[in-house]
TIDREN-484190 format. One record per residue (C-alpha): residue in three letters; z, y, x. Coordinates in steps of 0.25 Angstrom, whole numbers, plus 5000, padded with zeros to 4 digits. Layout:
<mardos>
<mardo><residuo>ALA</residuo><c3>Z</c3><c2>Y</c2><c1>X</c1></mardo>
...
</mardos>
This chain:
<mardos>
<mardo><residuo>UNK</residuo><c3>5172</c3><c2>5406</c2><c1>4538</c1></mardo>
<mardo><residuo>UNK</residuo><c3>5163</c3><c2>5407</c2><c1>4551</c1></mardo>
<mardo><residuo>UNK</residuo><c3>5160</c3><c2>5422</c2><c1>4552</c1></mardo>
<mardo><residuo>UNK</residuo><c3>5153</c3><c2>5430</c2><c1>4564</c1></mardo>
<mardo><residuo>UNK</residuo><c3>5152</c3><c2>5443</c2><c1>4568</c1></mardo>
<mardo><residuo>UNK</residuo><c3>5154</c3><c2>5455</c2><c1>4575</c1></mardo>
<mardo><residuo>UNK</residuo><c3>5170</c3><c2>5455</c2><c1>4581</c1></mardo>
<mardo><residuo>UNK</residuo><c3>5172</c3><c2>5464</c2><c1>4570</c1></mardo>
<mardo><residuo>UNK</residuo><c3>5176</c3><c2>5462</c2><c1>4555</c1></mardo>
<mardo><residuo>UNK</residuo><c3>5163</c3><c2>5456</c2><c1>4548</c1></mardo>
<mardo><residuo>UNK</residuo><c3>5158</c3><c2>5465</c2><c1>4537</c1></mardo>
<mardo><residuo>UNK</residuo><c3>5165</c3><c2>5467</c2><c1>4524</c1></mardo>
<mardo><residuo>UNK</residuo><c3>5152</c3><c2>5463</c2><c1>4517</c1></mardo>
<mardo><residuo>UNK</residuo><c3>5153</c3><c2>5449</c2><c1>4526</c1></mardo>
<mardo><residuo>UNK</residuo><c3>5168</c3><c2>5446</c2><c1>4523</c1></mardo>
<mardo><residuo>UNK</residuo><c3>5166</c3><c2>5448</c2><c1>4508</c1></mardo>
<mardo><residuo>UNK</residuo><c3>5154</c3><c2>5437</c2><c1>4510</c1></mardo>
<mardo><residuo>UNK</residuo><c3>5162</c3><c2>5427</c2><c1>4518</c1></mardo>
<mardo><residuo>UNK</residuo><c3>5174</c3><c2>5429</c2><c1>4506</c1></mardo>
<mardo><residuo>UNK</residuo><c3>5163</c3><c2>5423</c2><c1>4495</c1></mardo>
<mardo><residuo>UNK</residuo><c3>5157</c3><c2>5413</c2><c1>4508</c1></mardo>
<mardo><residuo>UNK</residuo><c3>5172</c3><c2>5408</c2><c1>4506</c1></mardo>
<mardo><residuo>UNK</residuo><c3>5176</c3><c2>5409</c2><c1>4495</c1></mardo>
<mardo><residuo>UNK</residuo><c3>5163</c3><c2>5402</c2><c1>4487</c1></mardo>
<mardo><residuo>UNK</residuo><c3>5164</c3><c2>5391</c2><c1>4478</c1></mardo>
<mardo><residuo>UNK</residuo><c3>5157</c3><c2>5378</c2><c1>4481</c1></mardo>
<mardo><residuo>UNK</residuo><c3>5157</c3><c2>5366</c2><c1>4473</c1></mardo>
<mardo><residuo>UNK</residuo><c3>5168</c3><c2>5356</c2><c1>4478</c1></mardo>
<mardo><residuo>UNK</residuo><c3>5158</c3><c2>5347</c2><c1>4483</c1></mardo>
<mardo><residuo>UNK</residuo><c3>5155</c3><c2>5358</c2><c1>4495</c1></mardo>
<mardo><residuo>UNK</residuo><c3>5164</c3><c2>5357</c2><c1>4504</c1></mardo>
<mardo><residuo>UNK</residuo><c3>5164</c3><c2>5371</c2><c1>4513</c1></mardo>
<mardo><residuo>UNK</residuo><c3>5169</c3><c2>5377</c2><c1>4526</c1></mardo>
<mardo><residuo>UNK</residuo><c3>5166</c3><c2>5388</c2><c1>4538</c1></mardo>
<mardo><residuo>UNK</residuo><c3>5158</c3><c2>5387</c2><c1>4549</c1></mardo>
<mardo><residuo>UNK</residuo><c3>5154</c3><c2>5394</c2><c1>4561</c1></mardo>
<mardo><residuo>UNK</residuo><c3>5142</c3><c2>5403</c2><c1>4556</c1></mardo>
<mardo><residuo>UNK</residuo><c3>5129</c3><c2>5407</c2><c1>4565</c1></mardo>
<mardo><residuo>UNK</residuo><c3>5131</c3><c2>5416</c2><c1>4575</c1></mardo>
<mardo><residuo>UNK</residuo><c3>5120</c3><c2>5425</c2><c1>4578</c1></mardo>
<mardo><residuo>UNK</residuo><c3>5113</c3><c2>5424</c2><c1>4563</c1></mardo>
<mardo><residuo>UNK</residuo><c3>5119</c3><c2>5437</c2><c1>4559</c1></mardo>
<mardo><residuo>UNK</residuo><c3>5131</c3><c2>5446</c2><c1>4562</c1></mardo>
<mardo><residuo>UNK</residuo><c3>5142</c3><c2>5438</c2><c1>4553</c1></mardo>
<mardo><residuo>UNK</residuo><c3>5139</c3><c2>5424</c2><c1>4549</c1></mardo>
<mardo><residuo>UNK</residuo><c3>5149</c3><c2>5414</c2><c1>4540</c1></mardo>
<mardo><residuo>UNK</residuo><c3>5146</c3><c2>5400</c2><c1>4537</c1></mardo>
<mardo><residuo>UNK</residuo><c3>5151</c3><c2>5388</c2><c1>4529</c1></mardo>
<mardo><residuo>UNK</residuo><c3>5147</c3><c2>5373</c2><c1>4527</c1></mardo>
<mardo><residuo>UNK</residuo><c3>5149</c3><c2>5365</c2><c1>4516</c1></mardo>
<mardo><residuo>UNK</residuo><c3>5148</c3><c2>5349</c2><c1>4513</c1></mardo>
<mardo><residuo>UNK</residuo><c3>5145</c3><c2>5345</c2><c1>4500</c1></mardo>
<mardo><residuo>UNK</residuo><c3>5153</c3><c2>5332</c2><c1>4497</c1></mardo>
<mardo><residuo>UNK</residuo><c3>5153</c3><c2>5321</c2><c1>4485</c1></mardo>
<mardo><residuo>UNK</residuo><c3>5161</c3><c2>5312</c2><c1>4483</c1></mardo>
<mardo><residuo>UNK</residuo><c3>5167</c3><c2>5310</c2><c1>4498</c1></mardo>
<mardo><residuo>UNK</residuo><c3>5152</c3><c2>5311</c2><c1>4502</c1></mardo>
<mardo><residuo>UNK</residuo><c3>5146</c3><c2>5324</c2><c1>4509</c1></mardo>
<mardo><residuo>UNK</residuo><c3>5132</c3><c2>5324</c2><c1>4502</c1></mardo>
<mardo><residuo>UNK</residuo><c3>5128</c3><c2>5339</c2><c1>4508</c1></mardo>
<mardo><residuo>UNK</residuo><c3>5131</c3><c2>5350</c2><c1>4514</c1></mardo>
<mardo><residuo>UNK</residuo><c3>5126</c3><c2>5363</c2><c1>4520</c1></mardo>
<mardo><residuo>UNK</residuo><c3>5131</c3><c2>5377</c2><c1>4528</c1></mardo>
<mardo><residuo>UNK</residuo><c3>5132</c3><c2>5391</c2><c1>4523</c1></mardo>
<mardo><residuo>UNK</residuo><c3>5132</c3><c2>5403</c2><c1>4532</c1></mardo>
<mardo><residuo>UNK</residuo><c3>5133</c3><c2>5419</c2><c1>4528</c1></mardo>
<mardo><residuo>UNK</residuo><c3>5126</c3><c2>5428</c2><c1>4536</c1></mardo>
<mardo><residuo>UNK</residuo><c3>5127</c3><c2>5443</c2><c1>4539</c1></mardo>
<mardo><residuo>UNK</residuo><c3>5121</c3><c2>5454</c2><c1>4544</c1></mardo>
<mardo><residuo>UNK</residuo><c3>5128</c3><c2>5468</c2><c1>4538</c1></mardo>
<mardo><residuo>UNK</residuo><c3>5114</c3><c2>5475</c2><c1>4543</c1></mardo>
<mardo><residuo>UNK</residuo><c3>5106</c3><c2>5466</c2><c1>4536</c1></mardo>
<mardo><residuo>UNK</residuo><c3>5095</c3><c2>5456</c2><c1>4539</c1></mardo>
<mardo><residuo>UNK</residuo><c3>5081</c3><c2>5457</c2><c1>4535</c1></mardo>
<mardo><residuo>UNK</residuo><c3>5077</c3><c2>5444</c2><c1>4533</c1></mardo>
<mardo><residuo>UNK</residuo><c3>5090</c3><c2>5441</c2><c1>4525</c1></mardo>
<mardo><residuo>UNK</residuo><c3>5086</c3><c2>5455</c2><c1>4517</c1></mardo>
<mardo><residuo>UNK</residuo><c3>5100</c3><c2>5456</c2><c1>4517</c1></mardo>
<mardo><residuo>UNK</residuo><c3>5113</c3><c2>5456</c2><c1>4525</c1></mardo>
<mardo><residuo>UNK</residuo><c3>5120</c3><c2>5441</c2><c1>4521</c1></mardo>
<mardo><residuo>UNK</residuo><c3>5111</c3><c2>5428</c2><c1>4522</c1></mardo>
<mardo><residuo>UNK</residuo><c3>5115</c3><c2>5414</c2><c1>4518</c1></mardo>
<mardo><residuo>UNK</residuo><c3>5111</c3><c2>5403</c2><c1>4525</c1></mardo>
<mardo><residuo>UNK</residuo><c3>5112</c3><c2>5391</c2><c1>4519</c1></mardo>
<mardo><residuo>UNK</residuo><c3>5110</c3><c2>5374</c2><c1>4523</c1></mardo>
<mardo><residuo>UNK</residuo><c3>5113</c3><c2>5364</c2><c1>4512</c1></mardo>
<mardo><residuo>UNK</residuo><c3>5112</c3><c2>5348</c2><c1>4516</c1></mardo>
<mardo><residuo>UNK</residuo><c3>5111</c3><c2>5336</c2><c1>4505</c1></mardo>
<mardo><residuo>UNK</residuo><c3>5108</c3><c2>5321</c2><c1>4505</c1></mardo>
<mardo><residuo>UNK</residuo><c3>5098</c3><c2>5319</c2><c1>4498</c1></mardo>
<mardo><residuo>UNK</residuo><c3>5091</c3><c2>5307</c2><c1>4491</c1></mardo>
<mardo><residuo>UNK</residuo><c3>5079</c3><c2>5301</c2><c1>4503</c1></mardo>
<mardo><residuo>UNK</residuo><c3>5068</c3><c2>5300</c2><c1>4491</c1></mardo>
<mardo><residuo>UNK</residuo><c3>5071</c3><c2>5315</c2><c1>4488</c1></mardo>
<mardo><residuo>UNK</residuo><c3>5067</c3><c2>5320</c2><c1>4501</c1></mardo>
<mardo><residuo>UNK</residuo><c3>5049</c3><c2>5316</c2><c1>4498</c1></mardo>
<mardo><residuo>UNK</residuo><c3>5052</c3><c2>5325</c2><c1>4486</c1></mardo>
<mardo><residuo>UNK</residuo><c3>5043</c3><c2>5336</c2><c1>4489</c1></mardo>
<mardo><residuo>UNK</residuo><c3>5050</c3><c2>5347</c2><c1>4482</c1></mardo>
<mardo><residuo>UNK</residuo><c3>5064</c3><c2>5344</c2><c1>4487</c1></mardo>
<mardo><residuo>UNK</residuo><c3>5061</c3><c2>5357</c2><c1>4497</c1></mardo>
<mardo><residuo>UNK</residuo><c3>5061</c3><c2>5365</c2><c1>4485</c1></mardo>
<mardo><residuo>UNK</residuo><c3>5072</c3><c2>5360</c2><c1>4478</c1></mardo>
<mardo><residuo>UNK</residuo><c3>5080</c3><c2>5361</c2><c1>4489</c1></mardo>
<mardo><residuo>UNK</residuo><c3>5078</c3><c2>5376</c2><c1>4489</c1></mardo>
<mardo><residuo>UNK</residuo><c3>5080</c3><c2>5378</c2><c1>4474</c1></mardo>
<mardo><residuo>UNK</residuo><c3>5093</c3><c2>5373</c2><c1>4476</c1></mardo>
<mardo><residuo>UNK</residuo><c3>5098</c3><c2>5385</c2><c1>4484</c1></mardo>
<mardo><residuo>UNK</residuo><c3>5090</c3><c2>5394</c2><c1>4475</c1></mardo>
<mardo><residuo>UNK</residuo><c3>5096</c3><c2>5389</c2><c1>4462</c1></mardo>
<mardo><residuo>UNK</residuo><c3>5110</c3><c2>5387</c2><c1>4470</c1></mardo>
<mardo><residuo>UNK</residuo><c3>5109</c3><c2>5402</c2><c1>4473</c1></mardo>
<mardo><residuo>UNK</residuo><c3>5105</c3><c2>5407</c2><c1>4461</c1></mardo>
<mardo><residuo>UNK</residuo><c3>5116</c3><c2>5398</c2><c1>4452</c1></mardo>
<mardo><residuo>UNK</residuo><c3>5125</c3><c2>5405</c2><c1>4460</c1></mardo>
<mardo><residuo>UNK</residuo><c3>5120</c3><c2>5418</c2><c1>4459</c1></mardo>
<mardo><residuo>UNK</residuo><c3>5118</c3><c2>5423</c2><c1>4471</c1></mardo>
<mardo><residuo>UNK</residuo><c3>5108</c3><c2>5431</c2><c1>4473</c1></mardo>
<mardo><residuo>UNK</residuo><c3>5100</c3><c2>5430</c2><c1>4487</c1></mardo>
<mardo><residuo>UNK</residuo><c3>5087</c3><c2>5436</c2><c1>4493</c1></mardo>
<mardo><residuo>UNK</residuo><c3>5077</c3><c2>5430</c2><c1>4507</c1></mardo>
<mardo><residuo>UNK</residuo><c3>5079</c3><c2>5415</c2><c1>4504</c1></mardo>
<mardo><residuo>UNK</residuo><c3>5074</c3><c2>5405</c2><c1>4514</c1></mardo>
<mardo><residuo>UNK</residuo><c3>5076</c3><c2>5391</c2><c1>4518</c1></mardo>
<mardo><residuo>UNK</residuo><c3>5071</c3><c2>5376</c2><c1>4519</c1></mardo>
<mardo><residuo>UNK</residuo><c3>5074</c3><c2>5363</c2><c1>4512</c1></mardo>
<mardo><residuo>UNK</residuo><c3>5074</c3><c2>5351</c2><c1>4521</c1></mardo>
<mardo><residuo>UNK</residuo><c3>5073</c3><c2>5336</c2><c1>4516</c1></mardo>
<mardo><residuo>UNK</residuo><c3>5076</c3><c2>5326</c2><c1>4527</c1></mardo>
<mardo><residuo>UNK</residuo><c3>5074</c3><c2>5312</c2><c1>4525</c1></mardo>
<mardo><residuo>UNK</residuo><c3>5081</c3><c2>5299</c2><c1>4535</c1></mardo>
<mardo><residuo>UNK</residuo><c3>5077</c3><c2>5286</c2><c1>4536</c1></mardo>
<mardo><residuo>UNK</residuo><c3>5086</c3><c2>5277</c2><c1>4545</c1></mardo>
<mardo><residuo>UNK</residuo><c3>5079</c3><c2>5265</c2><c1>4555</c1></mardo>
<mardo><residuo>UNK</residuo><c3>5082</c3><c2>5255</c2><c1>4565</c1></mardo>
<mardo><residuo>UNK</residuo><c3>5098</c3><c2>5253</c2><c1>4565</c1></mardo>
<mardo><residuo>UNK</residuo><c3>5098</c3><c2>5264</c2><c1>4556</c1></mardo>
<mardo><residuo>UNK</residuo><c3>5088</c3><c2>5256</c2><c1>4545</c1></mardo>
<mardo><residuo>UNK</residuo><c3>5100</c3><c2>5254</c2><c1>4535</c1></mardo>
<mardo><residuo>UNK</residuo><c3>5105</c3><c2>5268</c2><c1>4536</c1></mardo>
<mardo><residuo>UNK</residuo><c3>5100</c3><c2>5274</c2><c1>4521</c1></mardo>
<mardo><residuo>UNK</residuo><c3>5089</c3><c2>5284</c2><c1>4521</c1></mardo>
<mardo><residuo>UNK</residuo><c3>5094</c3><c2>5298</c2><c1>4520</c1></mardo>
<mardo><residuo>UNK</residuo><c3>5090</c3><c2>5313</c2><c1>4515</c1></mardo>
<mardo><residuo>UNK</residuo><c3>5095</c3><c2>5327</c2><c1>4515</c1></mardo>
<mardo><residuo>UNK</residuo><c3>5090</c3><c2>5341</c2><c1>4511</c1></mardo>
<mardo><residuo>UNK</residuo><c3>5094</c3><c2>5354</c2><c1>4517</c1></mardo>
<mardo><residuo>UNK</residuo><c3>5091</c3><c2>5366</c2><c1>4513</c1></mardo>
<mardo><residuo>UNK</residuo><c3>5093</c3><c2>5377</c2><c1>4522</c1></mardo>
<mardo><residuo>UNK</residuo><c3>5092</c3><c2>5390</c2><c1>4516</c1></mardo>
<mardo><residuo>UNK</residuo><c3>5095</c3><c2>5408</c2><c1>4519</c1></mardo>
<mardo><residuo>UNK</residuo><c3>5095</c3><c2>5418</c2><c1>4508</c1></mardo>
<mardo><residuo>UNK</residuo><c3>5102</c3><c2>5432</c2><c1>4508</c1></mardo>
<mardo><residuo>UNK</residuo><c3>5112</c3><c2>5434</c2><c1>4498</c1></mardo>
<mardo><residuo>UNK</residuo><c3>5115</c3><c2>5445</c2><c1>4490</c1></mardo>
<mardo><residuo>UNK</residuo><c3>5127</c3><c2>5448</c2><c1>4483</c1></mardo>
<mardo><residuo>UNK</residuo><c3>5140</c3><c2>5440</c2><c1>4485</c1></mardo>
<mardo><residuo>UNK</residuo><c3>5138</c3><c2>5429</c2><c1>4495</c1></mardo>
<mardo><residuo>UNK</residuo><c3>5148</c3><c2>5420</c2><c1>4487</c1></mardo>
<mardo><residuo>UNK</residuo><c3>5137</c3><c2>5413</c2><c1>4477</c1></mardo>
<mardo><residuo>UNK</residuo><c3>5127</c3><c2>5411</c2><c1>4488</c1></mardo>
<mardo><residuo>UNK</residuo><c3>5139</c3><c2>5402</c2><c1>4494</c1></mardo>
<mardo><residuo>UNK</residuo><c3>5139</c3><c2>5394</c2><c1>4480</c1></mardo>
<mardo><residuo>UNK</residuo><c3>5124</c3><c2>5394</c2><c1>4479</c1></mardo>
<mardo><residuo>UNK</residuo><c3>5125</c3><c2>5387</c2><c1>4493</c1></mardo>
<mardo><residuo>UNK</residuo><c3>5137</c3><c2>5376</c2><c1>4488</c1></mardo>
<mardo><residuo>UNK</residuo><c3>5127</c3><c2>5374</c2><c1>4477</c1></mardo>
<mardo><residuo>UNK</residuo><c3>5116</c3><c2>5372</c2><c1>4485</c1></mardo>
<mardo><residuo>UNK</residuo><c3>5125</c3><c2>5363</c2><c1>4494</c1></mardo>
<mardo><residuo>UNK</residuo><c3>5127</c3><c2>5354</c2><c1>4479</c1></mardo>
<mardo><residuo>UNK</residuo><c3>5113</c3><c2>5354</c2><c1>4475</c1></mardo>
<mardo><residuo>UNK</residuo><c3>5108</c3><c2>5348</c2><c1>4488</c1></mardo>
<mardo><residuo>UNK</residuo><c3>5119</c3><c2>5337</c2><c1>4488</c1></mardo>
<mardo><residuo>UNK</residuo><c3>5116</c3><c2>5335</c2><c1>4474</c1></mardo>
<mardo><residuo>UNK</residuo><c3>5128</c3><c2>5338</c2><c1>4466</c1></mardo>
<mardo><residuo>UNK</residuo><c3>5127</c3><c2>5340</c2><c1>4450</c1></mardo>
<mardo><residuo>UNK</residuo><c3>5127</c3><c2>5356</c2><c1>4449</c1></mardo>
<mardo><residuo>UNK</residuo><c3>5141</c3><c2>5363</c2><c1>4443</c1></mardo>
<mardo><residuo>UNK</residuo><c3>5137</c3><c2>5364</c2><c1>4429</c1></mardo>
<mardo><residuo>UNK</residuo><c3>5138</c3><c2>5379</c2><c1>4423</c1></mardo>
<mardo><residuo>UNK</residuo><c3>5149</c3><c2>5385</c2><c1>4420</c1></mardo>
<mardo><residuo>UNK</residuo><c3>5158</c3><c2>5374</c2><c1>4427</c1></mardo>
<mardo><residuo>UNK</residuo><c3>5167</c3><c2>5379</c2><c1>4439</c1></mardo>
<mardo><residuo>UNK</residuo><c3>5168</c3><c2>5373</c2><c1>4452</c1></mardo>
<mardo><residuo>UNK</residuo><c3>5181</c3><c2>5369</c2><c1>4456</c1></mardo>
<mardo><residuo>UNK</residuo><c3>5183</c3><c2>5369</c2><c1>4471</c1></mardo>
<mardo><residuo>UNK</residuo><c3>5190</c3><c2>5357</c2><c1>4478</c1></mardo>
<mardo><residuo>UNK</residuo><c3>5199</c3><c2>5357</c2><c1>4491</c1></mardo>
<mardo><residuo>UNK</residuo><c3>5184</c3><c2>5353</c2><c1>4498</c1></mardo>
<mardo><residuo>UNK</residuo><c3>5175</c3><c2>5361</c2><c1>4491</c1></mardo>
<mardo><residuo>UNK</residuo><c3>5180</c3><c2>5373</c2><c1>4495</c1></mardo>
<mardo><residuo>UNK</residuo><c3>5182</c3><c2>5381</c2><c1>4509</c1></mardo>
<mardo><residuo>UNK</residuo><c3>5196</c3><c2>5383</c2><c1>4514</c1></mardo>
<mardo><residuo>UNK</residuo><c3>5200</c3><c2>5397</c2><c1>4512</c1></mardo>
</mardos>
């Protein structure tokens, strides 16, 4: 786990966070691992990023990073902040949909709230990009992604606001949601090395 901070120990309340940034389970489709987090954002940062893969194929993907601020952050109205990017192919007609901004960001909210974690100062964008190929490029197929990109303040354990974002990861990429009452059961990829 990439984590900044000051040369000593980071808080307790920061090490308790990165234990459930670690320890999360994602489905075993997302395929996790550290990386360097932001720098200058706040006092301790920690980051992951994850690829979503069916069937041999990587069909989205996205980055997760934990930031801290043990005095607190008015704008987060809090002292921890998730910030989140989630990447997915997506079908070329869907992109002329006009409310594909919107379901886009109903995804993280129903992602969050399945999980149950609780969160406060939500913002973020929904981005629909479309590419058509010319020239000696003309028999390339067209393409489309989505990302969303998206901040909100957790509160309570940070743990299901790491599921939440694995959700959101699955919902892009259009995977079938993990039906009630059925455990995930992690695979050698789907989960981070410990």
């Amino acid at each position: 786990m990439a984590a900044r901070g000051d040369v000593d120990a980071p808080p307790k309340e920061f090490r308790k966070a990165l234990d459930q940034l670690r320890s999360a389970r994602l489905r075993p489709e997302v395929f996790c691992e550290e990386m360097p987090a932001p720098q200058r954002i706040a006092p301790y940062s920690a980051a992951v990023s994850a690829d979503v893969t069916v069937s041999g194929t990587d069909v989205g993907g996205g980055r997760l990073v934990l930031l801290y601020d043990p005095v607190g952050n008015d704008a987060w109205e809090g002292v921890f902040r998730c910030v989140a990017y989630a990447r997915a192919d997506i079908d070329p007609e869907m992109v002329a949909d006009p409310l594909l901004g919107a379901v886009g960001w109903t995804w993280l909210i129903e992602a969050l709230e399945g999980q149950g974690a609780e969160y406060v100062a939500p913002s973020g964008t929904v981005t629909k990009v479309a590419s058509e190929s010319f020239g000696g490029m003309a028999d390339e197929d067209s393409s489309a992604e989505i990302e969303v990109r998206a901040s909100w303040t957790p509160l309570g354990p940070v743990g299901p606001h790491v599921a939440a974002w694995g959700d959101l990861l699955c919902i892009a990429a259009g995977l079938p949601p993990v039906p009630a009452g059925v455990v995930v059961m992690p695979n050698r990829r789907g989960q981070r090395p410990r």
